[in-house]
C-alpha positions in Angstrom: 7.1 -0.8 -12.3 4.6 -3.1 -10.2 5.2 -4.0 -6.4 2.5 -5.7 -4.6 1.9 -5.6 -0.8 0.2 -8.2 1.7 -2.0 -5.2 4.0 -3.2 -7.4 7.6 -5.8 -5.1 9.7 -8.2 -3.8 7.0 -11.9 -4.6 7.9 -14.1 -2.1 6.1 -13.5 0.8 3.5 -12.4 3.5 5.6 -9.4 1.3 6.0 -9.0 0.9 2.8 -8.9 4.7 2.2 -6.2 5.2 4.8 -4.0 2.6 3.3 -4.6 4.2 -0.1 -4.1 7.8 0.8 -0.8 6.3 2.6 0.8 4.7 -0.5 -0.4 7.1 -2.5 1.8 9.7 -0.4 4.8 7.8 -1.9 7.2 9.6 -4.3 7.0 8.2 -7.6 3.8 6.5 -7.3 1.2 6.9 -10.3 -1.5 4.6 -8.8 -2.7 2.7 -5.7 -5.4 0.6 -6.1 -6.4 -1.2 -2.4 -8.5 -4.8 -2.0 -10.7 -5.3 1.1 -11.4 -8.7 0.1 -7.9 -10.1 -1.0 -5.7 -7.7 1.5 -3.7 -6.5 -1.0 -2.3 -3.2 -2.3 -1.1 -3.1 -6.2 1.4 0.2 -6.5 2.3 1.5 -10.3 4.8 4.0 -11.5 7.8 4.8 -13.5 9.9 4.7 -10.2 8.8 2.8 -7.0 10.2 4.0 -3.4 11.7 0.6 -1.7 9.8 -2.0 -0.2 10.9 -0.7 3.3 9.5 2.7 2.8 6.3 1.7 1.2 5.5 -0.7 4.1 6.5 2.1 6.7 3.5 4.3 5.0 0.9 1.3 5.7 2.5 1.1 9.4 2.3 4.8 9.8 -1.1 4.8 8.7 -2.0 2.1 11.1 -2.2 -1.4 9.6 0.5 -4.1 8.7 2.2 -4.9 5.7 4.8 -6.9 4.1 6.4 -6.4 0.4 5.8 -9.6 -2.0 8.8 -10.4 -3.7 
């Protein structure tokens, strides 16, 4: 499974690193890979947590995010 998330509040790397470590958190995710440029967050894995929880990490950790459908 694939869910992608629109991530508002990123500036540099360190920010990206938070969001990362964040969604990485997540049970059932396999990979997180986190663009500065874009503002997105690309999650993999067998099982994905629902869109609520993974934007809850990314608030918890401080930034905005909203689930693309």
């Amino acid at each position: 499974m694939k869910a992608v998330l629109d991530v508002q509040g990123m500036t540099c790397q360190n920010c990206v690193r938070h969001v990362q470590k964040a969604l990485e958190k997540l049970p059932g995710v396999q990979t997180v890979v986190v663009d500065l440029a874009s503002g997105q967050a690309t999650l993999e894995g067998a099982t994905l947590p629902a869109a609520p929880a993974m934007t809850q990490a990314v608030v918890d950790a401080g930034y905005q995010a909203t689930a693309r459908p």
